[in-house]
C-alpha positions as CSV (number, residue, x, y, z in Angstrom):
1,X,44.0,98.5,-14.8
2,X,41.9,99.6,-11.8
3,X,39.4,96.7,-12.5
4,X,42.1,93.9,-12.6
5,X,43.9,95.2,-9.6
6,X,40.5,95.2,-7.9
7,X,39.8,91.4,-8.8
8,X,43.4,90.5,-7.8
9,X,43.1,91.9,-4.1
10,X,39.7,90.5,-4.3
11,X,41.2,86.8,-5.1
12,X,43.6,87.3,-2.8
13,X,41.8,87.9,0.2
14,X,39.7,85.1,-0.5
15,X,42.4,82.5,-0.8
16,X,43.8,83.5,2.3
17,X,40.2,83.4,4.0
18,X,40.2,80.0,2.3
19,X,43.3,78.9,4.2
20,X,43.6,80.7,7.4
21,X,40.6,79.1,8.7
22,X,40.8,75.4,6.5
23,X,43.7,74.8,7.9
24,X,45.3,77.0,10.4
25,X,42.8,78.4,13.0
26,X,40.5,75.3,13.1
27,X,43.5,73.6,14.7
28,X,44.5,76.4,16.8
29,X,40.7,77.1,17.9
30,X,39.8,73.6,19.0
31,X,43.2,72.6,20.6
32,X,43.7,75.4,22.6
33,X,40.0,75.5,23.8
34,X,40.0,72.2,24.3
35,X,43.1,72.6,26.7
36,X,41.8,75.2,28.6
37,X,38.7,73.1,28.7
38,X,40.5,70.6,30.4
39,X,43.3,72.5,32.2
40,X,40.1,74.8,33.9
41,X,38.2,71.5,34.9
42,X,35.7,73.2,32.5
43,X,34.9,76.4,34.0
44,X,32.9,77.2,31.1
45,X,30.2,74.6,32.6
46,X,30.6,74.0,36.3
47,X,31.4,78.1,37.1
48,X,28.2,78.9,34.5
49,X,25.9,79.8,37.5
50,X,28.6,81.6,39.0
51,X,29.3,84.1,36.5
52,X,25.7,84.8,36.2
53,X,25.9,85.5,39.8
54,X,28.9,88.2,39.4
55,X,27.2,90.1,36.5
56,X,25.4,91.8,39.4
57,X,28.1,92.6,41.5
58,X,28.3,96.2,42.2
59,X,31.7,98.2,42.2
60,X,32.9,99.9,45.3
61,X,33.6,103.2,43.2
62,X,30.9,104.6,41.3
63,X,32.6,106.6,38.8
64,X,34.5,103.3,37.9
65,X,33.5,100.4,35.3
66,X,31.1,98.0,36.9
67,X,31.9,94.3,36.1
68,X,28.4,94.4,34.3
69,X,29.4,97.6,32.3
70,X,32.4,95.9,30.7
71,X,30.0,92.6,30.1
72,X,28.0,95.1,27.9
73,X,30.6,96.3,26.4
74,X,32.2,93.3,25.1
75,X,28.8,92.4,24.1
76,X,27.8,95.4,22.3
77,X,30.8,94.3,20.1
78,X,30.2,90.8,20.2
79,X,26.5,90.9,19.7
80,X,26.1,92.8,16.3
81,X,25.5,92.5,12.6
82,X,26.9,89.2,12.9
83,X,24.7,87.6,15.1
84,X,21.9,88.2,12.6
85,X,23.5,88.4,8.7
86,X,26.8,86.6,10.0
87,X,24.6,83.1,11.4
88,X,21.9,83.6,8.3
89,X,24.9,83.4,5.9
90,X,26.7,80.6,7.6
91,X,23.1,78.8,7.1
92,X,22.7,79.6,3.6
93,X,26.3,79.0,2.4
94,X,27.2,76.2,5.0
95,X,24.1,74.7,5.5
96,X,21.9,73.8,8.6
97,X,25.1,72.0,10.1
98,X,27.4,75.4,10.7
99,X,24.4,76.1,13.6
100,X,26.0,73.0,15.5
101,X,29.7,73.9,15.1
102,X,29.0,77.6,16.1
103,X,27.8,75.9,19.1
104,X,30.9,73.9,19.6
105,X,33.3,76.9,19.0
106,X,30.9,78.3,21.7
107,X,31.2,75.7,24.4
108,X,35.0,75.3,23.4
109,X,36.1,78.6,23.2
110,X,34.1,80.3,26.8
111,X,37.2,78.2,28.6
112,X,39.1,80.3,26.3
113,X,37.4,83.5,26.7
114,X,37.9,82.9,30.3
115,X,41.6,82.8,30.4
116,X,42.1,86.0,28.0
117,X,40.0,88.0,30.1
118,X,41.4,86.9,33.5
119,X,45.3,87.7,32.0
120,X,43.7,91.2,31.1
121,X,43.0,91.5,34.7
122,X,46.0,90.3,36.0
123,X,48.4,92.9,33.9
124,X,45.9,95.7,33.8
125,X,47.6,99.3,33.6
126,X,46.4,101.8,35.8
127,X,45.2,105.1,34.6
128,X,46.2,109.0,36.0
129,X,42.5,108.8,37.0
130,X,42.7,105.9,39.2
131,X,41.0,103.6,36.9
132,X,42.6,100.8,34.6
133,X,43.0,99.9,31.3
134,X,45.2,97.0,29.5
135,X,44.3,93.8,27.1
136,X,46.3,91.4,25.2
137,X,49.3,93.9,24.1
138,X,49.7,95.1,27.4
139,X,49.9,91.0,28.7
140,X,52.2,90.1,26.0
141,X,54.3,93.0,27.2
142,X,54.4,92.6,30.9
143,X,53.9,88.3,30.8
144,X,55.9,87.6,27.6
145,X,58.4,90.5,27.7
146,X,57.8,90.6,24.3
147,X,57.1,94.5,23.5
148,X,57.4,93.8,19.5
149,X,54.5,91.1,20.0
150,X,52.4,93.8,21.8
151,X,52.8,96.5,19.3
152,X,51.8,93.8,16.4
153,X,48.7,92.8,18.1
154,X,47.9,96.5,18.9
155,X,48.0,97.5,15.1
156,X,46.1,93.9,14.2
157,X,43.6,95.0,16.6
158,X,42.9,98.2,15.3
159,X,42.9,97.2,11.8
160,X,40.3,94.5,12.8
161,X,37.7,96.6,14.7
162,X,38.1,100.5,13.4
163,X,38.4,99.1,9.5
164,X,37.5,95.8,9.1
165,X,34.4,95.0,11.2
166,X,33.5,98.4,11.3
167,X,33.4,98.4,7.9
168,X,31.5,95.1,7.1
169,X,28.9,96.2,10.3
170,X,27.9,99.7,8.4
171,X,27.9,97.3,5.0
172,X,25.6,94.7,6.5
173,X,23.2,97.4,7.8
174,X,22.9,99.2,4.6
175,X,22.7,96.0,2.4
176,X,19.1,95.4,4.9
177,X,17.8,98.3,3.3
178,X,18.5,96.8,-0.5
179,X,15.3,94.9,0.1
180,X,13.0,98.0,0.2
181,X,11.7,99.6,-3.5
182,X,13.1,103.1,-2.2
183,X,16.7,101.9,-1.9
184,X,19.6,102.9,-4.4
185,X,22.9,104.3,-4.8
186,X,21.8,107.4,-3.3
187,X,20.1,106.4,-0.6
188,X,22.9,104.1,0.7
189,X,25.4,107.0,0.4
190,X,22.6,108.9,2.6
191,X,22.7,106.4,4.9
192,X,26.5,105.7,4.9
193,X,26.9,109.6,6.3
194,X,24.0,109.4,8.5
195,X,25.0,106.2,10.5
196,X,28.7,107.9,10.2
197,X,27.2,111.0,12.0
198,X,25.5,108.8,14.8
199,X,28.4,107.0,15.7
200,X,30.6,110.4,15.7
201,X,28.1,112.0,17.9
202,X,28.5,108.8,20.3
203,X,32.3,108.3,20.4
204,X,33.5,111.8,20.2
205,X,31.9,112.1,24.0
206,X,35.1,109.5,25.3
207,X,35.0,106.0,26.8
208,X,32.6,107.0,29.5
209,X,29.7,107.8,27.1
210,X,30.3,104.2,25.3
211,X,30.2,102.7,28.2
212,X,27.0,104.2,29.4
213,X,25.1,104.0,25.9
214,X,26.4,100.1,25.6
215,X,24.7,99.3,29.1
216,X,21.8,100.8,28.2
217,X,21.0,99.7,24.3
218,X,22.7,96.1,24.6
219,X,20.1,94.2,27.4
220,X,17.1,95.8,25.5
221,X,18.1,94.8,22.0
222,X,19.4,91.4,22.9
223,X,15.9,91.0,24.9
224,X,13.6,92.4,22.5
225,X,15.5,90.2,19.8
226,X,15.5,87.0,21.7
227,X,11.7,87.5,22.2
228,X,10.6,87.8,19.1
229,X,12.2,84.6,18.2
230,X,10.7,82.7,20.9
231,X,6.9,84.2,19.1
232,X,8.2,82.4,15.9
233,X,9.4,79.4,16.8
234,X,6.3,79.0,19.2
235,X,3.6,79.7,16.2
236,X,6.1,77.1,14.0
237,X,6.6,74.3,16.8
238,X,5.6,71.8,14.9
239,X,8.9,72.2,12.6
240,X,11.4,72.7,15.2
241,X,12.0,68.8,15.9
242,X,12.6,68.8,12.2
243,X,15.0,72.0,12.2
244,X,17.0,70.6,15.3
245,X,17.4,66.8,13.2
246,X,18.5,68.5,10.2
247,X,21.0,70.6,12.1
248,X,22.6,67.6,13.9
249,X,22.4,65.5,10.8
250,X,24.0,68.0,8.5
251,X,26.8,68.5,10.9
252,X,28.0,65.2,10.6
253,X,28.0,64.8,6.9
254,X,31.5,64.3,6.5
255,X,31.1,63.3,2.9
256,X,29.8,66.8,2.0
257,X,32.9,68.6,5.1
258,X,35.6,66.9,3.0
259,X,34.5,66.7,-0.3
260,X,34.0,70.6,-0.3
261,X,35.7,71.9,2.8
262,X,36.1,75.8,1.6
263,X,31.8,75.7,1.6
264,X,31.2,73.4,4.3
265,X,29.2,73.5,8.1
266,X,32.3,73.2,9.7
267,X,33.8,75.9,8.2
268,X,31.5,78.6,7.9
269,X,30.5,77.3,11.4
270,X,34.0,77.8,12.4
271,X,34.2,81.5,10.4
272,X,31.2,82.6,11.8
273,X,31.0,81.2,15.4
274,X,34.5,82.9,15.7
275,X,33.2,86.5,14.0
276,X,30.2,86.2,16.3
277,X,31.7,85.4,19.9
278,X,35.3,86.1,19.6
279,X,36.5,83.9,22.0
280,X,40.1,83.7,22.0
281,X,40.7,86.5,19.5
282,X,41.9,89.0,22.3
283,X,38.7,91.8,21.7
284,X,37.0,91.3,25.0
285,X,40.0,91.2,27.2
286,X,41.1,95.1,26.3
287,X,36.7,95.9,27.6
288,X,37.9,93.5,30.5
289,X,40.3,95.1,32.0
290,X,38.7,98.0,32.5
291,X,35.9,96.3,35.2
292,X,36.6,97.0,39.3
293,X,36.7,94.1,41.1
294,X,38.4,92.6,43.7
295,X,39.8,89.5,41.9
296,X,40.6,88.9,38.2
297,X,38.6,85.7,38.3
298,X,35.5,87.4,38.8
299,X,35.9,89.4,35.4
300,X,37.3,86.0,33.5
301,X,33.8,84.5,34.5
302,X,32.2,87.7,33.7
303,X,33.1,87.8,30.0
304,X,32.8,83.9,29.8
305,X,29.3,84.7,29.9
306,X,29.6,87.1,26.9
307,X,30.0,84.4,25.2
308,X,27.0,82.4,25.7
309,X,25.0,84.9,25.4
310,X,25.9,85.6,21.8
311,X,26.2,82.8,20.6
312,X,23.9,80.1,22.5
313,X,21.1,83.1,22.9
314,X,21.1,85.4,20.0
315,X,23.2,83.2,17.1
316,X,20.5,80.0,17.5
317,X,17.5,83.0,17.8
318,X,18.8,83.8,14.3
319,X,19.0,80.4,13.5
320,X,15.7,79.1,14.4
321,X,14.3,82.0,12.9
322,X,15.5,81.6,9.7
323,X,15.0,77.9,9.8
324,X,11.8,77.2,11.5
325,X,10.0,79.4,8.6
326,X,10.0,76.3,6.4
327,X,13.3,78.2,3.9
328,X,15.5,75.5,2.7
329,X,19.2,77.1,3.1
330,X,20.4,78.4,-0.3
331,X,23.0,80.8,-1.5
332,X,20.7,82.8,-3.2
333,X,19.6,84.0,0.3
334,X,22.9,85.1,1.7
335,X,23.1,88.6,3.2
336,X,20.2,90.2,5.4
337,X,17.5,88.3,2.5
338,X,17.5,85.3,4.8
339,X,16.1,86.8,7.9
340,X,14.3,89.4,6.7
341,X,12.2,86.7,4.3
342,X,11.7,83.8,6.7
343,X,10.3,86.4,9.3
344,X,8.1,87.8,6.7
345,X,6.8,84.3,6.1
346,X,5.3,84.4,10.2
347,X,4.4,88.5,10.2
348,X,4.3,89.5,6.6
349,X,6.0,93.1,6.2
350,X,6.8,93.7,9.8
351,X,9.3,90.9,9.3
352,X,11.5,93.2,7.2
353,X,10.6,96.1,9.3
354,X,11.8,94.3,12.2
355,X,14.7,93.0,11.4
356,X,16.0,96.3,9.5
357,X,15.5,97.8,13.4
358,X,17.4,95.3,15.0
359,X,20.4,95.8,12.1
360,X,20.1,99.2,13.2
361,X,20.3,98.9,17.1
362,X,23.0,96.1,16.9
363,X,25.0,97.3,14.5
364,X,25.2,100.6,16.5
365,X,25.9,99.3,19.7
366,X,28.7,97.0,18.0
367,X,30.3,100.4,16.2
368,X,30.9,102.2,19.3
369,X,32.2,99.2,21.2
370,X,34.6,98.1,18.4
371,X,35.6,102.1,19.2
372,X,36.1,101.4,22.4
373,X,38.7,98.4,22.2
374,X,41.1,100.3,20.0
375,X,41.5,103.4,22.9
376,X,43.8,101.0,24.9
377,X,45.8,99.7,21.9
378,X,46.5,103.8,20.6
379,X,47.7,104.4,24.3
380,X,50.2,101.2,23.9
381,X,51.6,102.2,20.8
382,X,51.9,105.8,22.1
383,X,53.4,104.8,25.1
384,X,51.1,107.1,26.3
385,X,47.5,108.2,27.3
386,X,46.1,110.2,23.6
387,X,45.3,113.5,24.3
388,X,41.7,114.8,23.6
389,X,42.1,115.9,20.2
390,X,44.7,112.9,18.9
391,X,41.3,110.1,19.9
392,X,38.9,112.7,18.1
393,X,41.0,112.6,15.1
394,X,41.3,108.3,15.1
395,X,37.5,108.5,15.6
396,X,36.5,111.1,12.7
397,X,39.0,108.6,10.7
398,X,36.6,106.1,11.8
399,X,33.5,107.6,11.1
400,X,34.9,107.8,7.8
401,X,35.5,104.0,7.5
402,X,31.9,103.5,8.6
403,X,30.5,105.2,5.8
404,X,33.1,103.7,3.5
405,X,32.1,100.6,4.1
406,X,28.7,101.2,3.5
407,X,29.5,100.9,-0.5
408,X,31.2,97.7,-0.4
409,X,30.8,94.7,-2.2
410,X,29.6,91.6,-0.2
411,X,32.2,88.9,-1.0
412,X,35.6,91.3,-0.1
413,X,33.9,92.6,3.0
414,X,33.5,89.6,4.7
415,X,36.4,88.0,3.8
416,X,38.8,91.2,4.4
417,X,37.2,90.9,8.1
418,X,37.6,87.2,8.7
419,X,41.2,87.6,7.4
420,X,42.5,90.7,9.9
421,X,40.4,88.6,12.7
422,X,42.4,85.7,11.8
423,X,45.3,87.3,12.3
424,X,44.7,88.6,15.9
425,X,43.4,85.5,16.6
426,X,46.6,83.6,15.3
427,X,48.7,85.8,17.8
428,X,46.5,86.3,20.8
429,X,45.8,82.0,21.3
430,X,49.8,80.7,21.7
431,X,50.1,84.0,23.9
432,X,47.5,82.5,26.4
433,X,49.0,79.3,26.1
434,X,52.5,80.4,26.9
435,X,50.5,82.8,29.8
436,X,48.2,80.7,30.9
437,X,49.3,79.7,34.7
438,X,48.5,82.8,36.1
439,X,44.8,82.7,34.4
440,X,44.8,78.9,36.4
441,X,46.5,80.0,39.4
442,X,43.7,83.2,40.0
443,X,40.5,80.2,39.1
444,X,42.1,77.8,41.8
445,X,42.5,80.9,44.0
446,X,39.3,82.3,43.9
447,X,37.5,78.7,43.7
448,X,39.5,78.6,47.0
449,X,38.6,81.8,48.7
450,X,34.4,80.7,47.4
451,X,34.7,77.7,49.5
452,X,36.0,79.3,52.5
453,X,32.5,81.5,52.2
454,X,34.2,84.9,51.6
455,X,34.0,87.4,48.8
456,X,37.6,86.7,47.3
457,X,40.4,89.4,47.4
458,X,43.1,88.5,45.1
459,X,47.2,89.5,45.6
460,X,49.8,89.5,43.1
461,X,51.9,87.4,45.5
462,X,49.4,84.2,45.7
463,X,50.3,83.2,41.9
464,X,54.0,84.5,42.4
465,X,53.4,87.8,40.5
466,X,54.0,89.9,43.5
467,X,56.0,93.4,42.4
468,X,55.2,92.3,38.6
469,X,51.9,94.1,38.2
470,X,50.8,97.3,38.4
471,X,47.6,96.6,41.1
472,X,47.2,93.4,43.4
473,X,50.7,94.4,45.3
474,X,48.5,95.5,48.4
């Protein structure tokens, strides 16, 4: 009985993979990126420079979250197990066209990323300390008026980040470690407590010390990474002109998209450029709002940037590393396989050494950030700040996810995550829609205020909001 059940829930959560994102959030992915794209005179593009320029922006109270700070925060949760297992499945399943549409989603959806984050701002909640705090179900409440909405997203958002992607992060890590002749049952249940303990010891010390341990652990991995694939593409060169035809050919073979959409490059483009970045989903914006800065803008552009990192930098590392080794994509290599054998092919065994370290390190950092994005949704649904011992119990709960997802199977994992994503993802894009003229009004503000050759000050009362918000009244 226990078997059949299994293999129902199993079908189940497939099928609805299958059609959330064949039909439902491709439309809702590209049209409302694409009208931020156009409404924000794409700021993704013409503001890129500018972003880069605010990551170093310094906060005028030390013991607050620098705008940098909540960059790495978002990207310790961005920037994980999916940037490596994520793009090599995509590849292997989809093909060498999914690289292009994770691009596009990319490009698209950093217009997107750029309103979310700038609401966040806009609506933040401050905290008895003096800080903030706030994201999409604290937007949807003060914008929308729409308290039900908020609570909905709050529980959608927890179920995405504490159970499933924590979940599928600890499985992707241990499943590296299946490639090694010491691995077995017993030493992924080993594992499974050990990476449960880590996290515990992490998240138990508050916000503050995942803050601190994200800006420290997400530049050097991403770096390190990064370099590394720049050493293999460099002693392959002479394949990368190949690599990049096949990858633009492969994207436009709509024979293959529409003949078999549920295994295509566009969709497991689509699945995976949205698992890896998030744009639009409603993750970043809850990191977002807790930066100090002088104009919600500033932090929009700010986590913008999140994006491209991920997904330009690290997902096309991943990418050209599995793909410049001279592997044909195959479904056989699925999973951690992919990377760990075309890396191999360039530095024999450190290959798998290597890219079991970088599991480790990004699926760490991408743990305790997930962590971090559900604090603010608790508070909401508490109506109040948690005490000490109510966010100790949620994250020994979670540690106890982490190590229960460690023995998972490969196919529900996944799917379970891209399905509780989906459904943030389906609430959080109309919201922005329906909230998006503050987001445009604070861009033509501060683009306003950058002309006149000042460091822009924002005020509720410029965009109308004055009284409606609990900072920028001043």
């Amino acid at each position: 009985m226990g078997y059949y059940m299994y293999q129902w829930f199993y079908n189940l959560v497939a099928d609805v993979s299958n059609a959330m994102y064949s039909y439902l959030l491709i439309i809702l992915l590209l049209a409302v990126g694409l009208y931020f794209t156009f409404r924000t005179k794409f700021v993704q593009i013409r503001m890129l420079g500018e972003s880069i320029r605010l990551v170093t922006e310094k906060s005028n109270d030390k013991s607050a979250v620098s705008p940098f700070q909540a960059l790495m925060v978002s990207t310790a949760s961005r920037v994980g197990t999916g940037n490596i297992v994520g793009v090599a499945n995509a590849i292997a399943i989809g093909g060498y066209g999914a690289v292009f549409w994770m691009w596009i989603i990319a490009i698209i959806g950093g217009a997107s990323a750029f309103i979310e984050s700038t609401l966040a701002q806009i609506y933040k909640k401050r905290d008895v300390n003096g800080g903030s705090y706030g994201g999409p179900a604290y937007y949807i409440h003060s914008g929308l008026k729409q308290k039900w909405l908020g609570a909905i997203f709050a529980v959608a958002l927890i179920l995405t980040y504490a159970v499933g992607f924590n979940m599928l992060c600890s499985y992707n890590l241990i499943d590296s470690l299946s490639s090694y002749s010491f691995y077995n049952d017993k030493v992924s249940i080993i594992c499974g407590v050990a990476l449960a303990a880590l996290v515990g010891f992490c998240v138990l010390g508050g916000g503050k010390r995942i803050v601190k341990v994200a800006g420290v652990m997400v530049p050097v991995m991403g770096i390190g990474y990064i370099l590394v694939a720049l050493v293999v593409m460099v002693l392959n060169y002479k394949l990368i002109p190949g690599v990049f035809a096949n990858i633009f050919v492969s994207a436009f073979d709509f024979k293959a998209i529409f003949g078999g959409f549920a295994g295509s490059a566009l969709m497991h483009g689509i699945k995976r450029g949205l698992y890896s970045n998030e744009a639009g989903v409603g993750s970043a914006p809850n990191a977002a709002a807790a930066a100090d800065v002088t104009h919600p803008a500033k932090q929009g552009l700010v986590q913008m940037l999140s994006v491209f990192i991920d997904t330009i930098l690290i997902c096309t590392a991943t990418a050209l590393m599995c793909l410049s080794g001279g592997l044909v994509p195959s479904e056989s290599l699925k999973g951690a396989t992919f990377v760990q054998t075309a890396l191999s092919s360039t530095f024999g065994d450190f290959g798998f050494y290597f890219v079991t370290v970088a599991l480790l390190f990004f699926a760490f950092t991408t743990l305790i950030g997930n962590l971090f994005y559900c604090e603010s949704c608790l508070n909401y649904l508490a109506k109040r700040s948690l005490k000490n011992w109510e966010m100790k119990a949620f994250y020994l709960l979670a540690c106890i996810l982490i190590f229960a997802g460690a023995q998972m199977e490969f196919g529900l994992v996944w799917n379970l995550s891209d399905v509780i994503m989906g459904f943030m993802a389906i609430i959080n894009l109309p919201v922005i829609v329906l909230l998006g003229k503050p987001a445009l009004g604070a861009l033509k503000d501060y683009v306003n205020q950058r002309k006149e050759g000042g460091n822009p000050v924002f005020k509720a009362s410029s965009i109308g909001l004055e009284g409606q918000t609990d900072f920028w009244n001043d």
